[in-house]
N, C-alpha and C positions, 0 to 999 in steps of 0.2 A: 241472691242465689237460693232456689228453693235446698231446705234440709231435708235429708231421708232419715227414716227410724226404721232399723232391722231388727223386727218382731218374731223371735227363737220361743216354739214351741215344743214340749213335744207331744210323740202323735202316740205313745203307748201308757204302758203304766210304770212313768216314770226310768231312770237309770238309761235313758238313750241316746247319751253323750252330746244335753245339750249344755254345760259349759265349756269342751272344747270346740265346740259349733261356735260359742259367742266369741271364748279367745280370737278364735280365727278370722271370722265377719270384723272383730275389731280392728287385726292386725291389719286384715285386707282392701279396710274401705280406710283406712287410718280413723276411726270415730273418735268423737268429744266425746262421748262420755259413755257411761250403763246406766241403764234404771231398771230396778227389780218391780216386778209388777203382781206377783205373787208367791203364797209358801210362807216360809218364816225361817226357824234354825234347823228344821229337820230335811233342807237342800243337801245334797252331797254332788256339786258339782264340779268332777277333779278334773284337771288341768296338768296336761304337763309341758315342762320347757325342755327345749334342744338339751340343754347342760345337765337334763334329768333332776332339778328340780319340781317338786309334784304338790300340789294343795290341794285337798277336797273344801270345796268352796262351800258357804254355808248361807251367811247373811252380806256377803261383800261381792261385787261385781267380779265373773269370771274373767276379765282380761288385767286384774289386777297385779299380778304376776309378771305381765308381759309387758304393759302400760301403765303411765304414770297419767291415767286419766281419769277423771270423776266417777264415784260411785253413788246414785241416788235412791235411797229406796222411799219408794213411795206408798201410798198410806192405805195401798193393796198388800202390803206387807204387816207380817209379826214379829215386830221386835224380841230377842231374848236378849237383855241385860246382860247376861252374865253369859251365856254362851258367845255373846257379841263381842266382852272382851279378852274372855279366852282365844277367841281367833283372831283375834288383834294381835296381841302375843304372840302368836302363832305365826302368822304374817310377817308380825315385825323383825322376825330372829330370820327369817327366811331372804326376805331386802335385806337387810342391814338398812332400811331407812323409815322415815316414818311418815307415812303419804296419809295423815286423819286429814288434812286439809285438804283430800281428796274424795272427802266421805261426808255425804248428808242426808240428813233423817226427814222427812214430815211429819210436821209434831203431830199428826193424825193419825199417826199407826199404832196401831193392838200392841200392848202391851203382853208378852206370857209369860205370868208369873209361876214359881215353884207350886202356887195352888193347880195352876191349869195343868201342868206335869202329872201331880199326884192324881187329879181323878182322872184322867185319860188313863191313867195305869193301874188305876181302880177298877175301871170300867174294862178295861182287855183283861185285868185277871179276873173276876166275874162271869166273863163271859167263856172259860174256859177251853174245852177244843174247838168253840167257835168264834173265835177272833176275828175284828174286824182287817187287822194287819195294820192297826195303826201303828207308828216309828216311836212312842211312846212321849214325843216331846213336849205334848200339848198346845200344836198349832190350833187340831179342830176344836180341842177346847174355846180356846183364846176368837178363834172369829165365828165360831157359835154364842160366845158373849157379845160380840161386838154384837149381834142382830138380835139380841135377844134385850142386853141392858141399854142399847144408846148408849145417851150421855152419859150412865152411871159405869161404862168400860171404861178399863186405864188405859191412858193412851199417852204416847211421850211426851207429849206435852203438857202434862200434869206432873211428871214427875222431878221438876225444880220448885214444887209448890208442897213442903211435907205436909201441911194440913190436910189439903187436897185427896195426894197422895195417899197419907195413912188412912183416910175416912172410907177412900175408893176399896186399899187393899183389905179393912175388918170385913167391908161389905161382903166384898166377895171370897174372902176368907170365911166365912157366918154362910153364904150360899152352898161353897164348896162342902162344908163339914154336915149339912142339912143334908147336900147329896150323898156321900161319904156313906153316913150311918145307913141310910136306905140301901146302900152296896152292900152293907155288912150284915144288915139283918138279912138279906138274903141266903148270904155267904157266912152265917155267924163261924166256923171252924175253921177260916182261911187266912193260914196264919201272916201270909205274903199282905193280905189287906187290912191284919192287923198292924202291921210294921207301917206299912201307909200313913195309917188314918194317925198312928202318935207321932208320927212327923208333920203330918198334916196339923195337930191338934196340940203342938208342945208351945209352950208358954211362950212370950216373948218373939216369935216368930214373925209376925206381921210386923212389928217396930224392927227385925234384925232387915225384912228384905227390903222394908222403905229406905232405910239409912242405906243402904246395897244400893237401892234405884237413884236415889239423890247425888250422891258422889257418881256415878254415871253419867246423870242428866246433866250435872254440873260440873265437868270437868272438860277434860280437853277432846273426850273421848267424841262426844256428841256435839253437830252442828246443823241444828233445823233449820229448814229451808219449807217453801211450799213448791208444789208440780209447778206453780203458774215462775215461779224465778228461777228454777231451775230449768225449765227450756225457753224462758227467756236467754239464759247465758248461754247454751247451747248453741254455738252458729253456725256448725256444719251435720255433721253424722251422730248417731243417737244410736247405740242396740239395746232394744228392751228386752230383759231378759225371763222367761217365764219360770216355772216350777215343777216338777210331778210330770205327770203325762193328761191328756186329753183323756184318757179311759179310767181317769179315777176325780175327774170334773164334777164336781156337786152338782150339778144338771144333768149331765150327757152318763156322768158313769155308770156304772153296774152296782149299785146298792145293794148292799149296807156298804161296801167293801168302796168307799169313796174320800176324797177329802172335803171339809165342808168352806171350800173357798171357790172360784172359777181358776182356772187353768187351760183354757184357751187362751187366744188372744182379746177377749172380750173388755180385758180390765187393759191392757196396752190400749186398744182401741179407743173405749174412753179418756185414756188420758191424753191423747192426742188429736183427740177430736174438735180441738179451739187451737192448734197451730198448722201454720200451713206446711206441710210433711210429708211428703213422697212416703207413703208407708209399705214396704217390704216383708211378706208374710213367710216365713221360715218353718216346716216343719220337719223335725228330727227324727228318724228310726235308725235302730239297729239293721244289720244285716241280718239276725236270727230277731230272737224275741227274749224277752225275761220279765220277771215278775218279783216285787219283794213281799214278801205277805201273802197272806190269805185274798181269795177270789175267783174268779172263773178264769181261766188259762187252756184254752184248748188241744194248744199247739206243746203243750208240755211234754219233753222230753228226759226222764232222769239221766239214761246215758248219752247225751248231747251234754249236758250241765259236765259229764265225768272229764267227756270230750279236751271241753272249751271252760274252765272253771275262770270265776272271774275275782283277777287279783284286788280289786279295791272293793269289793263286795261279799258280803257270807250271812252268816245265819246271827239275824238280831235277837237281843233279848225280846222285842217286844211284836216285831214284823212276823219274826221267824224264819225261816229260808227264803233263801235267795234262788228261784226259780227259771229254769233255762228253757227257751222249746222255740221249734223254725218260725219262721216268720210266716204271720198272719193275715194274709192281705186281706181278709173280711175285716177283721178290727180295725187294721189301718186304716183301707176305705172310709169305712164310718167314724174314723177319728178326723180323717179329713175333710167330710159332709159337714163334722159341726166346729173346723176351722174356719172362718172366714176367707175366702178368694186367694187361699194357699199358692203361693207364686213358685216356689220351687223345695223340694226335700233336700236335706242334707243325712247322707247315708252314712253311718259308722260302725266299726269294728268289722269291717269286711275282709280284715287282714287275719280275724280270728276264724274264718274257713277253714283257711288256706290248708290242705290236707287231710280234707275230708272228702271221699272216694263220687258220696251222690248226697247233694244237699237238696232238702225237703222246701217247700211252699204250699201252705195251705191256700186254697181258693176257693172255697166254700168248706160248709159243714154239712156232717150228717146228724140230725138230732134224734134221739131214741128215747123217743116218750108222746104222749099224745098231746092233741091240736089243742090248745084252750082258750077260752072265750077271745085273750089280750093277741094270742098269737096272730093272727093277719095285721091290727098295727105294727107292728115291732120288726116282725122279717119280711121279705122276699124270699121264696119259698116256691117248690115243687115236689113232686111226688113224682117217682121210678122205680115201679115194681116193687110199690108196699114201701120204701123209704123214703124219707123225707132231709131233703135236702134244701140246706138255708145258702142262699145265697147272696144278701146280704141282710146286715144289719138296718133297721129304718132311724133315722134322725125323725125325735119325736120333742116338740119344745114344751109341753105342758104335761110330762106326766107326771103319775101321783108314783108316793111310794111304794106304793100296793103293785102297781103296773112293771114296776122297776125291778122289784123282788120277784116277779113271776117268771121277766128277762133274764135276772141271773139261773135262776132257778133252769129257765132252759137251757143257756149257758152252759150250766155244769153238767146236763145231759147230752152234750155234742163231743163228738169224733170231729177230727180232723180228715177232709177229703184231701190228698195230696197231688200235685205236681212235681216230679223227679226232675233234676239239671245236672247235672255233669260237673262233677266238684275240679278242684285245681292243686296242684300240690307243690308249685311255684311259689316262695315269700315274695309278698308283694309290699312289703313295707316301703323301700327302695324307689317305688316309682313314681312319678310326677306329670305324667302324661296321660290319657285315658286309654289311648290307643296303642300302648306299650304294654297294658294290662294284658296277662294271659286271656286266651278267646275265651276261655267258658267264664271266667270271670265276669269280661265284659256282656259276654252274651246274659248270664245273672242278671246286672245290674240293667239291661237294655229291659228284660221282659220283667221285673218288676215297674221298672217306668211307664212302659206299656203298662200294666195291671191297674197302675192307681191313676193315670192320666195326667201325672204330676211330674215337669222335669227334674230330676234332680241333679244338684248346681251343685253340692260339694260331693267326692266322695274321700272317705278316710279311710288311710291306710294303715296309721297306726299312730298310737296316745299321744303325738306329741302336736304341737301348732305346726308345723314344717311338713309331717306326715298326710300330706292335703292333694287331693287332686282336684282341682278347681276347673267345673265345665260351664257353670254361672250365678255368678254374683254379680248380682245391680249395681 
């Protein structure tokens, strides 16, 4: 029997409810297992169950909650230690049971140590009202080392070897504190970077977090596997689960304002590219839009965020707000251009409408500044009566940084063109049909489908796996 892998993207920046996308694909095709394909500990993918149990999911497969089925991450992931078993904890008190034997690592994943932490939050308070919007956890730390040090990054599989281990952690503890001071000569009066760098820089540290990684690596917590025996055991269904959104993709995203790993499905891709696999391409949107951090946001709304505020989500120490605004079919689009042969969207929070009089659709932009050299690669574009309207985004596979920052840059000079719909004041949590759905509802969800050329297979009506209106799943 050939096996399928349902490959959950998503198609914004991030927070687009694709861990109840996986719950559900899991529950509904019955899958063997999850493999994490991207991200680290700064995922917040939350889930909830009928009984109103709820877990923002971090580093453990989102149908863990609802299945007692495998969780594999693989070695396109970042290990945190110690966040890793915090949520274990967390987990554990939640089951009442203890499903580690349903958890395995590839000894080939990034390690992110409390160094990677400190300077990612060295680095955003430096950069003061212009922050990148990083979650402060030090994933992009951690897989900027991985391509920068090779073999000299920690990786879990070094950490049942303390020699190894401590020689890896002075390394890059001695790299970190080189970068450190060059923060701070910048910044010499910043008393937040001083607090940093003596944590960063206090005795004994590097010997506290190896003895930290060792009892981790070697205890019950931790059970390496590689990709190739893990979908060996595998003998039916697979959901690979992704990370973040497609618009803040170290390729495709909108620079600086990016994460530095893929977030497509390009890292699923590879992994499954040596078994034989019906592969299933999944991408997530909201019904509206949102943003965590700093970056370009056209569609931004403050009183839509007053409207529709979102209970698992607010204002981080390190991102900053949590950003609301209608949905964007130019970014979608071009989130989808750089999805690979996207087979169907899964739409959610369409239940968070629900009593709103006339709901907005951006379908182009209006940019308000002038043509520059980069501008013709990058948009699709016309001119009407002295305005310039983008039309869409361009999918471009080689560009440089320079080109990417001129993108944002025009980015942040765009208006929103809109399209008006006929909002609904109906709770639609309740339904289970599509055709039961209020007409403007359904009319909504019909002319986005039109817009992007993409059916979409789930729609969600509200937080829980039950709350699903299923039109197709492979």
């Amino acid at each position: 029997m050939t096996q399928k892998a349902y490959v959950v993207v998503g198609l914004g920046f991030g927070d687009e409810g694709k861990g109840a996308t996986v719950d559900y694909i899991a529950n509904y095709v019955g899958a063997s297992a999850i493999c994490r394909f991207s991200g680290g500990a700064q995922a917040a993918h939350n889930v909830v169950l009928g009984n109103g149990t709820h877990h923002c999911f971090s580093q453990f497969g989102s149908a863990s909650l609802s299945m007692q089925i495998p969780t594999f991450l693989s070695h396109y992931m970042a290990i945190d230690p110690v966040a890793f078993r915090n949520e274990l904890n967390v987990l554990r008190g939640k089951l009442q049971c203890n499903f580690l034997q349903n958890v395995a690592i590839d000894p080939m994943c990034l390690i992110t140590t409390p160094f990677h932490k400190i300077i990612n939050r060295m680095r955003e308070c430096a950069r003061g009202d212009k922050r990148f919007g990083s979650c402060g956890m030090g994933v992009g730390e951690t897989f900027s080392d991985g391509n920068i040090l090779g073999k000299q990054a920690l990786r879990i599989g070094d950490l049942t070897n303390k020699q190894i281990s401590l020689r890896k952690l002075h390394f890059l503890r001695d790299i970190k504190i080189d970068i450190a001071e060059q923060i701070i000569a910048q910044c010499p009066n910043d008393k937040q970077l001083q607090i940093l760098f003596t944590q960063l820089t206090q005795h004994g540290y590097v010997e506290d977090v190896c003895e930290e990684f060792y009892h981790f690596a070697t205890s019950d917590i931790v059970k390496m596997m590689s990709a190739n025996d893990f979908f060996n055991q595998c003998a039916r269904s697979i959901v690979c689960e992704g990370s973040q959104g497609v618009l803040l993709d170290e390729k495709y995203g909108f620079y600086p304002h990016i994460t530095r790993s893929r977030v497509t499905s390009n890292n699923a891709e590879l992994l499954l590219h040596d078994y034989n696999m019906d592969v299933v391409r999944v991408g997530v949107i909201r019904a509206y839009m949102t943003r965590h951090g700093a970056g370009p946001f056209v569609t931004e709304d403050c009183e839509l965020g007053k409207i529709i505020p979102d209970m698992h989500n607010g204002t981080g120490q390190w991102q900053g707000n949590f950003r609301v605004g209608w949905l964007d079919l130019v970014a979608t689009d071009y989130a989808i251009s750089c999805t690979r042969n996207l087979d169907y969207i899964s739409l959610t929070n369409l239940d968070r409408l629900s009593g709103i009089d006339v709901i907005d659709v951006c379908t182009s932009y209006e940019y308000h500044g002038e043509v520059g050299e980069f501008f013709d690669q990058l948009f699709e574009y016309h001119c009407v009566d002295g305005r310039i309207i983008i039309n869409a985004i361009k999918k471009n596979e080689n560009m440089s940084k320079e080109v990417s920052c001129y993108r944002t840059k025009v980015l942040n000079k765009c208006t929103p063109i809109i399209t008006e719909h006929a909002g609904w004041h109906e709770k639609i949590s309740h339904i289970r049909n599509f055709d039961d759905l209020p007409q403007a509802t359904r009319q909504y969800v019909q002319f986005i489908e039109h817009e992007l050329n993409v059916p979409i297979g789930i729609v969600s009506v509200g937080p829980c796996v039950t709350d699903k209106i299923c039109r197709k799943v492979y």
